[in-house]
N, C-alpha and C positions, 0 to 999 in steps of 0.2 A: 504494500500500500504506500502511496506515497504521502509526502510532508503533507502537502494542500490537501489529499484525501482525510488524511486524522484529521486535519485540525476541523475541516468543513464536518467531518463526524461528529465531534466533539462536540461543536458549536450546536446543532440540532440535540443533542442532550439538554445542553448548556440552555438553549430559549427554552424548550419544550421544559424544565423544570423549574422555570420563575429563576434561576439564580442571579442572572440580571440586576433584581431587583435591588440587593443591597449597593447598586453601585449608581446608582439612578442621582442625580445630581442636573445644575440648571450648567447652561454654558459660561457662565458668568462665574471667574475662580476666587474663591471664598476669601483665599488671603491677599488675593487683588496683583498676584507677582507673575511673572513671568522668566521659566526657565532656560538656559538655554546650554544645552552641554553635551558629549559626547555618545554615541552611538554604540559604546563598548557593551556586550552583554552585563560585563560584573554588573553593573549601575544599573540595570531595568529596574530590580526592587530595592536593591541597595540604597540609591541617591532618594529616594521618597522616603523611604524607612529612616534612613540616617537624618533626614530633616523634618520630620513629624509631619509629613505631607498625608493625605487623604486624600482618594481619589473625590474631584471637586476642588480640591486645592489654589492649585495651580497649575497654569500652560505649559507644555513641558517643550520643548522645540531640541530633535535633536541632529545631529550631522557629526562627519569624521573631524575631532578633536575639537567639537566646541568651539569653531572658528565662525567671524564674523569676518568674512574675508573682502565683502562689497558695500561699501553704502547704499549700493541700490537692487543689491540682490533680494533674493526670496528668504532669507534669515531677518533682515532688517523691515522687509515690507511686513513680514508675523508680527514680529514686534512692533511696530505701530499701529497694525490691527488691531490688538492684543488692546494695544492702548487707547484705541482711538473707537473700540466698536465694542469691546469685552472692560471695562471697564480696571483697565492693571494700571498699577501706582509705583510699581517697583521692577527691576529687571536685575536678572542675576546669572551670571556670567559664570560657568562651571564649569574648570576643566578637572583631569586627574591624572597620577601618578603614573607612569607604564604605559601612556599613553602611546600610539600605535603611530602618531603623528609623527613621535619625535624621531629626527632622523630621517624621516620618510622623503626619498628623493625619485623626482621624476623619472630617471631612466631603469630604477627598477621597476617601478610601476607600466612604465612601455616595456620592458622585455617578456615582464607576466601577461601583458596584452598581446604581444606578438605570440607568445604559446599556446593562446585561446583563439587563435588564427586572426587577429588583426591584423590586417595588412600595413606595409608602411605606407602606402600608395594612401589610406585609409588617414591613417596618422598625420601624413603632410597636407591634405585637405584642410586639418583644423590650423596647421601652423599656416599654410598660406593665405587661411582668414582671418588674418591675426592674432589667433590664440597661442600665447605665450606658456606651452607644456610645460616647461621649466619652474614656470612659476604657481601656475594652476595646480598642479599635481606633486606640487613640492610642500612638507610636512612643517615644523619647526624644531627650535633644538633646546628649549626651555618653556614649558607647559606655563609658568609663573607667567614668562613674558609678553608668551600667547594670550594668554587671558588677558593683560595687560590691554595688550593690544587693542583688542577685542573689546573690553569697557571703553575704550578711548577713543573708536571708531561711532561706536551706538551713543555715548555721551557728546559726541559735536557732530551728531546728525541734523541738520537744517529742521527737520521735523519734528524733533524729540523736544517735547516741554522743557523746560529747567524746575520741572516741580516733580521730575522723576526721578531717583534714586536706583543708579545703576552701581550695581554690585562686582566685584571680582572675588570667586572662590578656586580655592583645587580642594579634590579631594581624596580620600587614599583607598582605591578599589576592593581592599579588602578588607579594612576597619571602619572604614565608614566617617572616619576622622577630617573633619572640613575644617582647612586654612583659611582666614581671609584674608586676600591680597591686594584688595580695595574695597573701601569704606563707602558708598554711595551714599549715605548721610550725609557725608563732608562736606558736598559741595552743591547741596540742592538748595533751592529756591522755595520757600513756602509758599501757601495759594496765598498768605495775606502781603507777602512782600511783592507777590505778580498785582494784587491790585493797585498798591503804593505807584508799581511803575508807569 
């Protein structure tokens, strides 16, 4: 049987006996925050569990290592949804430990491609549209600094309030132990000093 075969089994259990039920919750996330962090398994239940999250909590947005890599990408447009339609007050930036990013360099990622019969013919189509492989598909070499980053890009975003408190955490995939490596309290804007201005 295959993967999609059980799970689609599962799932017809799953409705067919109410269990649904205790996860029932509105779209609007209780603690008003907005996640955003990596794609590694350890962290499906981990990163909730270790932050007293509930499903309802909070929006969770994930991708490989927690990167904000575009101000106009599909990471940055959630999080303004997030903010702008679902009613979030906070954003928080999560990387972790062991991360798969670090290190991770474009031309190993093209040779694994070329094994899965990509062609090069394939590969130079994007570089001759200006897509810069190199950079797109290259990892980093300090998760801290990633995240860094990453809060740095979403806090002087054009569209982002100054009454939103953007966070930086790592955390450690097996203990569940969250660093903070930026303070979003620090530098926010109250709603009563936006009236002031």
């Amino acid at each position: 049987m295959s993967v999609i075969s059980s799970i689609l089994d599962y799932n017809k259990t799953f409705v067919d006996q109410n269990k649904y039920e205790r996860f029932q919750t509105t779209k609007y996330p209780d603690k008003k925050i907005v996640i955003i962090t990596c794609m590694d398994t350890r962290l499906l239940e981990l990163l909730p569990k270790a932050m007293g999250l509930r499903n309802g909590d909070a929006k969770i947005i994930k991708n490989a290592g927690a990167i904000v890599s575009h101000p106009f990408g599909s990471i940055m447009r959630s999080i303004l949804v997030a903010i702008y339609e679902l009613k979030v007050e906070e954003v928080c930036v999560i990387g972790h430990h062991g991360c798969g990013m670090v290190g991770l360099q474009s031309s190993s990622l093209l040779d694994a491609a070329k094994e899965k019969k990509i062609s090069q013919e394939q590969i130079d189509i994007l570089t001759n549209s200006g897509i810069d492989l190199s950079k797109w598909l290259t990892g980093f070499q300090c998760v801290e600094e990633s995240v860094r980053n990453s809060v740095h890009l979403i806090k002087n975003h054009p569209l982002l309030p100054d009454s939103i408190a953007v966070h930086g955490m790592v955390i450690h995939p097996e203990t569940g132990k969250l660093d903070r490596i930026i303070d979003g309290y620090s530098n926010i804007v109250s709603k009563d000093e936006m009236h002031i201005q």
